[in-house]
Backbone of each chain as nested JSON, in Angstrom:
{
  "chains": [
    {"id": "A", "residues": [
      {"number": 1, "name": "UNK", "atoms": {"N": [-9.916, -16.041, -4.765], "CA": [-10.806, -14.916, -4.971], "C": [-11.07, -14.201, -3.644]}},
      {"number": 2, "name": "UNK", "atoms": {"N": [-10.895, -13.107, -3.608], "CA": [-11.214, -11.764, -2.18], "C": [-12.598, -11.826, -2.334]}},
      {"number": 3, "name": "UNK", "atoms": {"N": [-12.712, -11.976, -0.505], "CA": [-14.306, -11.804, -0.437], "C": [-14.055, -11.062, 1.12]}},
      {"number": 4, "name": "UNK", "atoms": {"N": [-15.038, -10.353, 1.211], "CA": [-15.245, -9.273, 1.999], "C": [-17.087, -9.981, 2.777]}},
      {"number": 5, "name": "UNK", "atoms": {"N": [-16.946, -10.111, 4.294], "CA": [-18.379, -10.554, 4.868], "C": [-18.828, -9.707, 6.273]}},
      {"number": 6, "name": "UNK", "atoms": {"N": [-19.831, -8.891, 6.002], "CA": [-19.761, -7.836, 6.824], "C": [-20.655, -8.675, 7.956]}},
      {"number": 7, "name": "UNK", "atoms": {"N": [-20.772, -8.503, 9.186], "CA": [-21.638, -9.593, 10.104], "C": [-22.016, -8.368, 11.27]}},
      {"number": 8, "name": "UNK", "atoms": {"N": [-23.557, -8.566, 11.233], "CA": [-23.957, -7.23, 12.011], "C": [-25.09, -7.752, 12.952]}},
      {"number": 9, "name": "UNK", "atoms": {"N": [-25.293, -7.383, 14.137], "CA": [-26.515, -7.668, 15.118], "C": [-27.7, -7.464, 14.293]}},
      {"number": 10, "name": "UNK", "atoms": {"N": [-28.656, -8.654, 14.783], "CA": [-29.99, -8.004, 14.086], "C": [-30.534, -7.316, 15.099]}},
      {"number": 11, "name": "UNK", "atoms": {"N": [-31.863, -6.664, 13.851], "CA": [-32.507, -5.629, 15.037], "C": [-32.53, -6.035, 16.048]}},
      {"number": 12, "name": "UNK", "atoms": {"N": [-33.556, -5.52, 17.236], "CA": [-33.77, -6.382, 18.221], "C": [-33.107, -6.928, 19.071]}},
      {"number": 13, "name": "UNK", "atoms": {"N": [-31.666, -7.056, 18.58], "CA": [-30.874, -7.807, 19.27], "C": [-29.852, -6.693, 20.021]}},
      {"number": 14, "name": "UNK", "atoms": {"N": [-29.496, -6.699, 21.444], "CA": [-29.011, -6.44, 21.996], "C": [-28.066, -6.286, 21.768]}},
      {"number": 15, "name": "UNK", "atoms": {"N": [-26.924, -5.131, 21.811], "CA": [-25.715, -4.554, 21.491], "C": [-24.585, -3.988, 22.333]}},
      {"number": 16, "name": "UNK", "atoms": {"N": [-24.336, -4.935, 23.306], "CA": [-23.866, -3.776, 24.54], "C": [-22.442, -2.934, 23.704]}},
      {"number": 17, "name": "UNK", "atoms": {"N": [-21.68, -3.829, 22.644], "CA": [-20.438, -3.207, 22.57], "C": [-21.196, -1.848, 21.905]}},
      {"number": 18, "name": "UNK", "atoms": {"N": [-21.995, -1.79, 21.025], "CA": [-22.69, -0.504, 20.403], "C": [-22.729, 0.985, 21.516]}},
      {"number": 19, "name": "UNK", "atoms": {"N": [-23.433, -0.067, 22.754], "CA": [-24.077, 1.424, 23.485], "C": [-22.567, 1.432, 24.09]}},
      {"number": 20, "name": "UNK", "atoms": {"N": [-21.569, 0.865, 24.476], "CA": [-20.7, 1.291, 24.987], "C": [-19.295, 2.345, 23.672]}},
      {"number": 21, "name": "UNK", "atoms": {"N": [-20.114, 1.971, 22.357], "CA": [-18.845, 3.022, 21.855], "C": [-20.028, 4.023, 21.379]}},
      {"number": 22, "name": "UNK", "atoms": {"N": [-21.733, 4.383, 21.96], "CA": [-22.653, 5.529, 21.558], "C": [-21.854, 6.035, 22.87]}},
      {"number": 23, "name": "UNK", "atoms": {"N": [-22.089, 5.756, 24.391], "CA": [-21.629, 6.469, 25.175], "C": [-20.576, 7.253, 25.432]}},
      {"number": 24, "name": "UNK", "atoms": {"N": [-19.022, 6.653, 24.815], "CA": [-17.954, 7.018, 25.15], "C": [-18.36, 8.44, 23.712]}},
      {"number": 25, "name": "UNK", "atoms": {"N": [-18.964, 8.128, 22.911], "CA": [-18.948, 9.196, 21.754], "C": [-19.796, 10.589, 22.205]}},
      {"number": 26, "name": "UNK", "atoms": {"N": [-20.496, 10.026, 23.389], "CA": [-21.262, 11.22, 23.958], "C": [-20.379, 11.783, 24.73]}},
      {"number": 27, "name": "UNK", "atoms": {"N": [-19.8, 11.301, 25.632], "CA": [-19.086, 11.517, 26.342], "C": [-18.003, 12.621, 26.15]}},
      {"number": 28, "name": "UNK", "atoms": {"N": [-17.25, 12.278, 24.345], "CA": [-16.191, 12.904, 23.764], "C": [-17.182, 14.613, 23.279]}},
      {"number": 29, "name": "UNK", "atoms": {"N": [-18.54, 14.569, 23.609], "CA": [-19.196, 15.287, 22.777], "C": [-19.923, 15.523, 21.892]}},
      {"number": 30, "name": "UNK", "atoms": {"N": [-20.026, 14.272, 20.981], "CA": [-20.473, 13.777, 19.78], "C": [-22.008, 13.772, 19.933]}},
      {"number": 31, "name": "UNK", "atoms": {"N": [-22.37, 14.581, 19.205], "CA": [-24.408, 13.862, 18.962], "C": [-24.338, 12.621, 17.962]}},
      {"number": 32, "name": "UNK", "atoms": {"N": [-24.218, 11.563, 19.039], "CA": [-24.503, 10.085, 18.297], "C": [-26.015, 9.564, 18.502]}},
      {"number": 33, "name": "UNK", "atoms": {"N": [-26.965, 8.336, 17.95], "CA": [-27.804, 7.629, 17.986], "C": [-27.537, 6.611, 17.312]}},
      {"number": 34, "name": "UNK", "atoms": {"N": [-28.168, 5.338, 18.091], "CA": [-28.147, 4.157, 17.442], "C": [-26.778, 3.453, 16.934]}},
      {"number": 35, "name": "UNK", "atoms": {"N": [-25.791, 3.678, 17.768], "CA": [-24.205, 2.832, 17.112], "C": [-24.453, 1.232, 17.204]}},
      {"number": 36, "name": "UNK", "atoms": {"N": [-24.129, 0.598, 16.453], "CA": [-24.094, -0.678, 16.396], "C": [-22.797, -1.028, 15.988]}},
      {"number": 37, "name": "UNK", "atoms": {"N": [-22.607, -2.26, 16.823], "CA": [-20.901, -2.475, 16.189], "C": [-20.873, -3.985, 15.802]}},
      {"number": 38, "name": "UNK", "atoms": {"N": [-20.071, -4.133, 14.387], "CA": [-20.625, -6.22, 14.236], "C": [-18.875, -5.87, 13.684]}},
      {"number": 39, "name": "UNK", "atoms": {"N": [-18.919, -7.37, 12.713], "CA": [-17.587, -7.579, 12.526], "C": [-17.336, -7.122, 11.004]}},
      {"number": 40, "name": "UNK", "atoms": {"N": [-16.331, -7.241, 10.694], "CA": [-15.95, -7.488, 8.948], "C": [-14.675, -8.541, 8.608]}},
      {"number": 41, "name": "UNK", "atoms": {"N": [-14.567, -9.35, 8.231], "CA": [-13.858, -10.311, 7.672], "C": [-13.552, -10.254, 6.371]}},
      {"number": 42, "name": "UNK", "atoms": {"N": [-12.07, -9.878, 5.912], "CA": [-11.847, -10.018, 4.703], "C": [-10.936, -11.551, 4.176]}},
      {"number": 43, "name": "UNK", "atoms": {"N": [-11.307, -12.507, 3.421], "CA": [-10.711, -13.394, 3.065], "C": [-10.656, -13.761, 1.923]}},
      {"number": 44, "name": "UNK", "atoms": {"N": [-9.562, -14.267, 1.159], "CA": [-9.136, -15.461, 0.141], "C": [-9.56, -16.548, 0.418]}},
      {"number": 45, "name": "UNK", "atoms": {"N": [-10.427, -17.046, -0.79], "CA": [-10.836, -18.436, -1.248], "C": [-10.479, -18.856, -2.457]}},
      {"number": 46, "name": "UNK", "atoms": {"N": [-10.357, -20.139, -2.327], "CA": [-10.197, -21.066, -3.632], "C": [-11.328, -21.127, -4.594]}},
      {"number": 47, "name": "UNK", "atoms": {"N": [-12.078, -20.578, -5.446], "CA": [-13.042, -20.638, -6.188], "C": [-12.526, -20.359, -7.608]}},
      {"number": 48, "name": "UNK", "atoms": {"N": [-13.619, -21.046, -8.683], "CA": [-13.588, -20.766, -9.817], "C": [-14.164, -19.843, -10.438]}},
      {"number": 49, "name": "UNK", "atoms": {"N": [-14.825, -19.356, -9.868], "CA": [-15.986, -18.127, -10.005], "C": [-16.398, -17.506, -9.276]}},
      {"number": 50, "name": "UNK", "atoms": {"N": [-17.09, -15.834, -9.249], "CA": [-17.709, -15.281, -8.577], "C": [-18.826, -16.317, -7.53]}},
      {"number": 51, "name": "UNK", "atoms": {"N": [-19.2, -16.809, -8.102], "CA": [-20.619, -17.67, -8.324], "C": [-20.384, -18.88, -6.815]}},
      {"number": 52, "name": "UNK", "atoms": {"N": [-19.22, -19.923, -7.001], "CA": [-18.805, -21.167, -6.228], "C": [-17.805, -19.604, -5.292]}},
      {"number": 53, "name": "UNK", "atoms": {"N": [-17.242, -18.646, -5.099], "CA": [-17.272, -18.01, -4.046], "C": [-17.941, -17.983, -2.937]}},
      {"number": 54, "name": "UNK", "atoms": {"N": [-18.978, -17.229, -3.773], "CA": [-20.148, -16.698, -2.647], "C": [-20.491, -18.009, -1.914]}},
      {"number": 55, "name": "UNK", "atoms": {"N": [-20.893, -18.987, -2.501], "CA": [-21.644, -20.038, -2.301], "C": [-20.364, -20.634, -0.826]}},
      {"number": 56, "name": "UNK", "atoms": {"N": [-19.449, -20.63, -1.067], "CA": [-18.428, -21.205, -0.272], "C": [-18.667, -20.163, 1.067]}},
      {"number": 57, "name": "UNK", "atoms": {"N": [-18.414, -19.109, 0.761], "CA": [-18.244, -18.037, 1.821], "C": [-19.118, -17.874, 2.722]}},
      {"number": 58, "name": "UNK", "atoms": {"N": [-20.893, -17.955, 2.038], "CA": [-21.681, -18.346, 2.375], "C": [-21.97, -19.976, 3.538]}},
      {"number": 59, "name": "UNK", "atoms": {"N": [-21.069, -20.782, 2.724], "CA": [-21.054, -21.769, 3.949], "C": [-20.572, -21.311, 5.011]}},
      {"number": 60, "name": "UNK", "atoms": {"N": [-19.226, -20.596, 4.801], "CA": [-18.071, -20.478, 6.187], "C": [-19.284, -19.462, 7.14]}},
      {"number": 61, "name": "UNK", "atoms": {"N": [-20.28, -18.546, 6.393], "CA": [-21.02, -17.779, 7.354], "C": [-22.084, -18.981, 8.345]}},
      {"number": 62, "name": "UNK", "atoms": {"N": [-22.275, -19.462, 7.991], "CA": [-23.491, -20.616, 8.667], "C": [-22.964, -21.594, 9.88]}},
      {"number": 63, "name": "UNK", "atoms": {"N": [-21.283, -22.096, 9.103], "CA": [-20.85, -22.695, 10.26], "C": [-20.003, -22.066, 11.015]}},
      {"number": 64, "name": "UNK", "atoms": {"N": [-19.464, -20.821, 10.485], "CA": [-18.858, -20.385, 11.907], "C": [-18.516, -18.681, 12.209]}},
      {"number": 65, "name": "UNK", "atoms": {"N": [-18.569, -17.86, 10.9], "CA": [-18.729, -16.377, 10.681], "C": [-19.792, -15.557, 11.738]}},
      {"number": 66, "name": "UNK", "atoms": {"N": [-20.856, -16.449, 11.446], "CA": [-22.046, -15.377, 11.74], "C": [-22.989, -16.058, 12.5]}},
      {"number": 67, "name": "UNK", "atoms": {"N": [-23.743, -15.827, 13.834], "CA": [-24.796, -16.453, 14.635], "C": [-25.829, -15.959, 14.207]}},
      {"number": 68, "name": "UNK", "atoms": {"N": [-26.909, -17.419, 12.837], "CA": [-27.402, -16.925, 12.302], "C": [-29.273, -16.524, 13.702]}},
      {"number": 69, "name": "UNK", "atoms": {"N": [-29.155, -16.727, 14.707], "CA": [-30.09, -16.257, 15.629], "C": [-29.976, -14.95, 15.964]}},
      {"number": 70, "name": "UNK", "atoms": {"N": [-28.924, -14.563, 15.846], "CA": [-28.774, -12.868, 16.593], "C": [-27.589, -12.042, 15.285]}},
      {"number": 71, "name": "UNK", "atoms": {"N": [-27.517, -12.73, 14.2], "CA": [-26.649, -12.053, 13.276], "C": [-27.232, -12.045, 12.305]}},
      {"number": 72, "name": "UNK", "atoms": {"N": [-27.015, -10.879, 11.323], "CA": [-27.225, -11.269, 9.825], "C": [-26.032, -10.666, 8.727]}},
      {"number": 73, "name": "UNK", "atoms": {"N": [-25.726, -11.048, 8.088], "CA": [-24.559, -10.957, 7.06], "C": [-24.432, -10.638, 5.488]}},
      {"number": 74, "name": "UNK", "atoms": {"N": [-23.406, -9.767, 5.047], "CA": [-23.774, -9.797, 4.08], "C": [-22.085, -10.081, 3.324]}},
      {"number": 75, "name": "UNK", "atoms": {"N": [-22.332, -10.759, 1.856], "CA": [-21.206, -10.907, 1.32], "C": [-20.673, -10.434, -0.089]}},
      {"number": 76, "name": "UNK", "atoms": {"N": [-19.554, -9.52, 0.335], "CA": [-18.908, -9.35, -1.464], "C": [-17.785, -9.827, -1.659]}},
      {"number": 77, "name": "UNK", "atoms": {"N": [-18.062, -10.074, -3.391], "CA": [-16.857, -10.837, -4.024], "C": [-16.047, -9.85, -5.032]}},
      {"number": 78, "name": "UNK", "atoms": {"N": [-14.898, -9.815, -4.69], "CA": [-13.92, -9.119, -5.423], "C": [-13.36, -9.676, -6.88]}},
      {"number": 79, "name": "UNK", "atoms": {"N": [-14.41, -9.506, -7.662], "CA": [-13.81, -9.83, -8.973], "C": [-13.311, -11.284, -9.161]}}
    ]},
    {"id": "B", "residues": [
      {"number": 1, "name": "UNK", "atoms": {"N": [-28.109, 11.672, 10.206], "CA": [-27.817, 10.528, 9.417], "C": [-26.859, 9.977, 9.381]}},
      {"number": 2, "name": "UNK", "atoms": {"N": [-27.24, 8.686, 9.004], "CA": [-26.544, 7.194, 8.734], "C": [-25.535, 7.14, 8.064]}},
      {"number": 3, "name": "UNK", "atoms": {"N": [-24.476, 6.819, 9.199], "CA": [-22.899, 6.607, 8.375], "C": [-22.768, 5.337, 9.089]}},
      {"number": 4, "name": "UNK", "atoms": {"N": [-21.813, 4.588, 8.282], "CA": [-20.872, 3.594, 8.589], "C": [-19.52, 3.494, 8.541]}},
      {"number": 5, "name": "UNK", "atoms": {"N": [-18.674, 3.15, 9.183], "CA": [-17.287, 2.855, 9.261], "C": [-17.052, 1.501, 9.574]}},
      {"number": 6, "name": "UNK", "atoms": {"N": [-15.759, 1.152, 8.733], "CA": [-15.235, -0.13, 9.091], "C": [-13.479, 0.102, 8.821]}},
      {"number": 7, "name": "UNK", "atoms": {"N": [-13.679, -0.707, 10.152], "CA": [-12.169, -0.454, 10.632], "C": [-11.428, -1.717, 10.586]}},
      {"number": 8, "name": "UNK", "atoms": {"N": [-10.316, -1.72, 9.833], "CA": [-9.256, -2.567, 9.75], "C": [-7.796, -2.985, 9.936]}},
      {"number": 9, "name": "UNK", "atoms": {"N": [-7.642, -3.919, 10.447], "CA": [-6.014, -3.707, 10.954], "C": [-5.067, -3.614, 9.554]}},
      {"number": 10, "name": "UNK", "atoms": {"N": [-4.646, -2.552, 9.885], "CA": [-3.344, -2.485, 8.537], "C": [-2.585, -3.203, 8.283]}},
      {"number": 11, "name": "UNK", "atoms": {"N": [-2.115, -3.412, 6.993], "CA": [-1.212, -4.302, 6.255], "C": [-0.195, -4.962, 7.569]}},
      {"number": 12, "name": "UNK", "atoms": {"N": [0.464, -5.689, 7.311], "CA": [1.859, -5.8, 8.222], "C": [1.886, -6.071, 9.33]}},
      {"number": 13, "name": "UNK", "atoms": {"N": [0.371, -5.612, 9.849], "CA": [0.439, -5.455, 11.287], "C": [-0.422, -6.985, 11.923]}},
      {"number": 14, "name": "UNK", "atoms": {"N": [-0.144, -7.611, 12.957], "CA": [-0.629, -8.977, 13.191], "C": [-1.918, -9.078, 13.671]}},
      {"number": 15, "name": "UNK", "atoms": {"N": [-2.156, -9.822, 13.182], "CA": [-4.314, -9.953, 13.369], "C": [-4.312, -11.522, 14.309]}},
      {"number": 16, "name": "UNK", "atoms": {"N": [-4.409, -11.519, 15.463], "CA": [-4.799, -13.174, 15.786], "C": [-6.151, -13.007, 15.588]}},
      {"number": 17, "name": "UNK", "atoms": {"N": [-6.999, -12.466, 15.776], "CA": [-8.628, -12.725, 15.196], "C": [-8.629, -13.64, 14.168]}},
      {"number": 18, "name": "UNK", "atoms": {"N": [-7.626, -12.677, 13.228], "CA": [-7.971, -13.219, 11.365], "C": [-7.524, -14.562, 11.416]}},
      {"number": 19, "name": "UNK", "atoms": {"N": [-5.968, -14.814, 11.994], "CA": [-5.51, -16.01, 12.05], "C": [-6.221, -17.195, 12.906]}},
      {"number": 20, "name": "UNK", "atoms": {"N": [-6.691, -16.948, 13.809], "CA": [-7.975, -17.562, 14.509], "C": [-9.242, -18.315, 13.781]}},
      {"number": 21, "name": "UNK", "atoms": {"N": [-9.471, -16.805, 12.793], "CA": [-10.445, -17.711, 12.123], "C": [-10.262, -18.334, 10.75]}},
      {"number": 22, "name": "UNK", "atoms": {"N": [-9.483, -18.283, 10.319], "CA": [-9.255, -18.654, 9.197], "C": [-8.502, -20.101, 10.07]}},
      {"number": 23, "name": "UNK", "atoms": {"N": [-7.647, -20.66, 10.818], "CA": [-7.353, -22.048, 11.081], "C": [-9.038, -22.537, 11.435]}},
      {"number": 24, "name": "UNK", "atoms": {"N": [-9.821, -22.219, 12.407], "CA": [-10.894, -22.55, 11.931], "C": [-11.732, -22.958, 10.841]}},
      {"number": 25, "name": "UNK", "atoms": {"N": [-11.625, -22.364, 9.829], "CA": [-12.053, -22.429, 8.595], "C": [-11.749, -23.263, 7.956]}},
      {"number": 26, "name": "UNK", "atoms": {"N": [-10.356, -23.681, 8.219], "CA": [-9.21, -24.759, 7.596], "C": [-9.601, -25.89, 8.119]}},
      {"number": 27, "name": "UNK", "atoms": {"N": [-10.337, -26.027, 9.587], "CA": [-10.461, -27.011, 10.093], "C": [-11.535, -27.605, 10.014]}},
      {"number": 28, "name": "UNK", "atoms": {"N": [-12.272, -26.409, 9.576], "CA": [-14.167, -26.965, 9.057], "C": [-14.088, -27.585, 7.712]}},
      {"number": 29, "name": "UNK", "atoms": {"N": [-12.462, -27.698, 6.756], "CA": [-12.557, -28.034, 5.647], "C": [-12.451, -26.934, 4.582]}},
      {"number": 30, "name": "UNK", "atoms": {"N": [-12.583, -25.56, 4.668], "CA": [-12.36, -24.801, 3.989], "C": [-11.05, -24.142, 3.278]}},
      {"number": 31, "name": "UNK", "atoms": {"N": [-10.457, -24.217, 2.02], "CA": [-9.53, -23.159, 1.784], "C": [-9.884, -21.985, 1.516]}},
      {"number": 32, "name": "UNK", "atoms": {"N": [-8.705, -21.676, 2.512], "CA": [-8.656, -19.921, 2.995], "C": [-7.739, -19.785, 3.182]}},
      {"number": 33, "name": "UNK", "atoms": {"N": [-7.25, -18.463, 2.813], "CA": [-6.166, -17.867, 3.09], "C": [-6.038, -16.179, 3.446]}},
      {"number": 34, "name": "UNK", "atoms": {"N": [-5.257, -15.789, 4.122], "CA": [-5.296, -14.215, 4.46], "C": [-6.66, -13.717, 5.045]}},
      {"number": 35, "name": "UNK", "atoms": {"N": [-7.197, -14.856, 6.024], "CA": [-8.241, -13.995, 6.313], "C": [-7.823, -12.938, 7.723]}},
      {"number": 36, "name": "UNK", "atoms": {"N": [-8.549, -11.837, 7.81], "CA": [-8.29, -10.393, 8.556], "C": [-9.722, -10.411, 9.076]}},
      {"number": 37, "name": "UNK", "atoms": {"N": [-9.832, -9.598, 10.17], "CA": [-10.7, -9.482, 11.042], "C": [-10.716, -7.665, 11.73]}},
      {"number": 38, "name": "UNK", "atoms": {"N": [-11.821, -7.396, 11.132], "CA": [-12.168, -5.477, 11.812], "C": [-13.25, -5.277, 11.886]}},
      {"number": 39, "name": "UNK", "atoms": {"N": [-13.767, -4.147, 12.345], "CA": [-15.269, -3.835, 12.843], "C": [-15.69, -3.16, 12.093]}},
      {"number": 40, "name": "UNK", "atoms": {"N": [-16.65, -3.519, 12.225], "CA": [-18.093, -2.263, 11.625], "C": [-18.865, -1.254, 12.558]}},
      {"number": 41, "name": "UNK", "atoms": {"N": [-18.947, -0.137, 12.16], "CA": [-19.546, 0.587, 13.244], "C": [-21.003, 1.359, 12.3]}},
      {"number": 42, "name": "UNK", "atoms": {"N": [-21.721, 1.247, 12.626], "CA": [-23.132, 1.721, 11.868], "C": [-23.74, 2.553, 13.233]}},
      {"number": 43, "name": "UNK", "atoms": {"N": [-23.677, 4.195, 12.776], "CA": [-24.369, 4.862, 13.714], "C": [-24.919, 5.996, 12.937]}},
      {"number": 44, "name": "UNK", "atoms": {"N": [-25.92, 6.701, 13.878], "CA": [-26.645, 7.595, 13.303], "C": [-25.903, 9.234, 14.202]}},
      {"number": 45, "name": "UNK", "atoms": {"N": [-25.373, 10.277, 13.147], "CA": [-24.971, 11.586, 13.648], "C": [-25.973, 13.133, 13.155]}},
      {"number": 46, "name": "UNK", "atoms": {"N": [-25.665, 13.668, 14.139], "CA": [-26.629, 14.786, 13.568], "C": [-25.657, 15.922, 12.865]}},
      {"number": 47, "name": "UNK", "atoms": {"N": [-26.343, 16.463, 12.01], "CA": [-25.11, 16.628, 10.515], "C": [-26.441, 17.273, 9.848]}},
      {"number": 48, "name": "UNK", "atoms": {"N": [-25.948, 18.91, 8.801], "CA": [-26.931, 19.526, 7.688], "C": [-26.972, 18.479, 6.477]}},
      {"number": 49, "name": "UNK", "atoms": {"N": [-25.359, 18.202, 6.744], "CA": [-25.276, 17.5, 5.231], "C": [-24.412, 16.551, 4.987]}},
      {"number": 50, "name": "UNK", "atoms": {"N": [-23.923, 15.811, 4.423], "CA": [-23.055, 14.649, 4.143], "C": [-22.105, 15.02, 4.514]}},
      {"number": 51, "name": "UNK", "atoms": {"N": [-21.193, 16.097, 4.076], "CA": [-19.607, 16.549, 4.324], "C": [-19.936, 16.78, 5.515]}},
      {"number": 52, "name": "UNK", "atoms": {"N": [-20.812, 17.429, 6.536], "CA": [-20.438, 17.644, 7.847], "C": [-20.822, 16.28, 8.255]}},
      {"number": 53, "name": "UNK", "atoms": {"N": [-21.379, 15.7, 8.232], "CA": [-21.707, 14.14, 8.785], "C": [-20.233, 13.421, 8.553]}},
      {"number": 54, "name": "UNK", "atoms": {"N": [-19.853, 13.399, 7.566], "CA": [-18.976, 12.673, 7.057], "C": [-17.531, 13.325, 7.841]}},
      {"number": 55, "name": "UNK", "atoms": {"N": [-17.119, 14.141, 8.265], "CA": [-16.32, 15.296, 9.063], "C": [-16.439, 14.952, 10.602]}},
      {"number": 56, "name": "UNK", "atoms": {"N": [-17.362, 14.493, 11.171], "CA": [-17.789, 14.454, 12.498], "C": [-17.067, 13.46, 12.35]}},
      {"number": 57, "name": "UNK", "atoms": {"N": [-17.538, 12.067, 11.548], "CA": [-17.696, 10.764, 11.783], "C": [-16.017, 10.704, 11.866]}},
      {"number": 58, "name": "UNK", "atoms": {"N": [-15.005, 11.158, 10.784], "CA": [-13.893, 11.446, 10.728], "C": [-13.457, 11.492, 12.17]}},
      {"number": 59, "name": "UNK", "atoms": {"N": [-13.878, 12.405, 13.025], "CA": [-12.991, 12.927, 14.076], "C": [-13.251, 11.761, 15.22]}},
      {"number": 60, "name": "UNK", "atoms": {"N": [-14.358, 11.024, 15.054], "CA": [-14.702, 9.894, 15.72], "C": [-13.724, 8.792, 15.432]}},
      {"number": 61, "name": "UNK", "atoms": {"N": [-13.19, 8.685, 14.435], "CA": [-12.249, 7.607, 14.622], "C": [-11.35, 8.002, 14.855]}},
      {"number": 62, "name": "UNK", "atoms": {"N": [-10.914, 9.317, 14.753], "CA": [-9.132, 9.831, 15.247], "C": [-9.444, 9.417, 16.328]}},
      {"number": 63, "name": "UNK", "atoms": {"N": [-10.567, 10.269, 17.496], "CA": [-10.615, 10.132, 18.624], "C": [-11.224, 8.478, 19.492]}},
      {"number": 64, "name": "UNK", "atoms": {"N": [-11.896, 7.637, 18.834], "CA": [-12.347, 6.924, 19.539], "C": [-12.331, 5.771, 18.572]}},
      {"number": 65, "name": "UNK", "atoms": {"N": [-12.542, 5.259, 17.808], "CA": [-13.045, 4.327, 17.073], "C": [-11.952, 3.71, 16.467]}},
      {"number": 66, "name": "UNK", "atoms": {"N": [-11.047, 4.051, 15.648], "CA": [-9.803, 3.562, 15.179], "C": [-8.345, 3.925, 16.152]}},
      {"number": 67, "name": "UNK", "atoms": {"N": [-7.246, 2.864, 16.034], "CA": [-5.999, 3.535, 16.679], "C": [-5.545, 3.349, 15.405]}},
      {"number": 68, "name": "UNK", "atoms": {"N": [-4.952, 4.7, 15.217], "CA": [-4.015, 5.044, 13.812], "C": [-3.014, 4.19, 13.312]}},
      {"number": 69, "name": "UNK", "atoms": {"N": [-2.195, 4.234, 14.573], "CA": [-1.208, 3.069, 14.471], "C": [-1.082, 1.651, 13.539]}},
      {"number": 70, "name": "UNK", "atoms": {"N": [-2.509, 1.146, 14.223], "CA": [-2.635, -0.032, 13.915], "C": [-3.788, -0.218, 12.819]}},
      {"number": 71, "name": "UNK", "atoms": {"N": [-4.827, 0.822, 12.647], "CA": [-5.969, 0.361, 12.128], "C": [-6.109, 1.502, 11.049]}},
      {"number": 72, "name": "UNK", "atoms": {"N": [-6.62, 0.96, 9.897], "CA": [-7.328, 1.984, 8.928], "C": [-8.844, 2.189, 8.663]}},
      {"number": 73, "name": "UNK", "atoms": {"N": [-9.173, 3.315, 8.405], "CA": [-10.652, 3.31, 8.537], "C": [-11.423, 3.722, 6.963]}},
      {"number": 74, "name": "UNK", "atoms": {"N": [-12.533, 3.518, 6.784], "CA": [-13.031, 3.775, 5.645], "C": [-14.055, 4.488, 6.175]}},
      {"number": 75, "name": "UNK", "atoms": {"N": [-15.444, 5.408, 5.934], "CA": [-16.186, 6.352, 6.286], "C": [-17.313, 5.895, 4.536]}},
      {"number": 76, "name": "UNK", "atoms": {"N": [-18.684, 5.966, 5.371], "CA": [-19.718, 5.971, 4.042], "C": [-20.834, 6.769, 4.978]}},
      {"number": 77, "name": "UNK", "atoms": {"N": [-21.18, 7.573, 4.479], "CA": [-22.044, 8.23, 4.793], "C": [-23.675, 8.169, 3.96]}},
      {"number": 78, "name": "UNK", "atoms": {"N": [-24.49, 7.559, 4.446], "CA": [-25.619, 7.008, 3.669], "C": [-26.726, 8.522, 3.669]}},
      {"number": 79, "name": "UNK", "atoms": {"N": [-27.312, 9.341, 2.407], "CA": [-28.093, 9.718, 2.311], "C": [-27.958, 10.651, 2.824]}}
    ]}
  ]
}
């Protein structure tokens, strides 16, 4: 089953790759604010369901996807 | 206003991120397969309206954010 896990800085949390692609966008000209940059991971799992997906995918975020102190995540399941 | 992009390495083309983390994954015990690895970019542009927001954000990844070559981009423009 395709699952899609988007992994993004939390507030608060410091962003240097962000301000370094707000700057270069100023730079090009662009009226930017607030860029934040996190990851996206698309993967295949072995599941029987939507349901034991998430739940799996959800593990892989805890032990090694996402730093749940300075990250927060979100997950979809492809059918 | 609030757009997002997420950028992904295209079909064909070699991801060690993805392959990185997915033997990881394998090694925490997880089956996985085909996992891929791309960014998220969440920024705020100044724009009347969606199509010009959504138009800017466009020219931001020709110019800075995606390499064509290698990466495909998706564009959501929130609100």
């Amino acid at each position: 089953m395709r699952a899609t896990v988007v992994v993004r800085p939390k507030q608060g949390i410091l962003d240097p790759q962000g301000e370094a692609v707000e700057n270069a966008l100023e730079h090009l000209g662009f009226s930017v604010a607030g860029a934040r940059v996190g990851k996206v991971v698309d993967l295949e799992v072995e599941a029987t369901d939507a349901a034991a997906a998430r739940a799996q995918v959800e593990r892989m975020c805890e032990q090694l996807l996402a730093n749940p102190l300075m990250e927060s995540y979100e997950i979809e399941v492809h059918g």
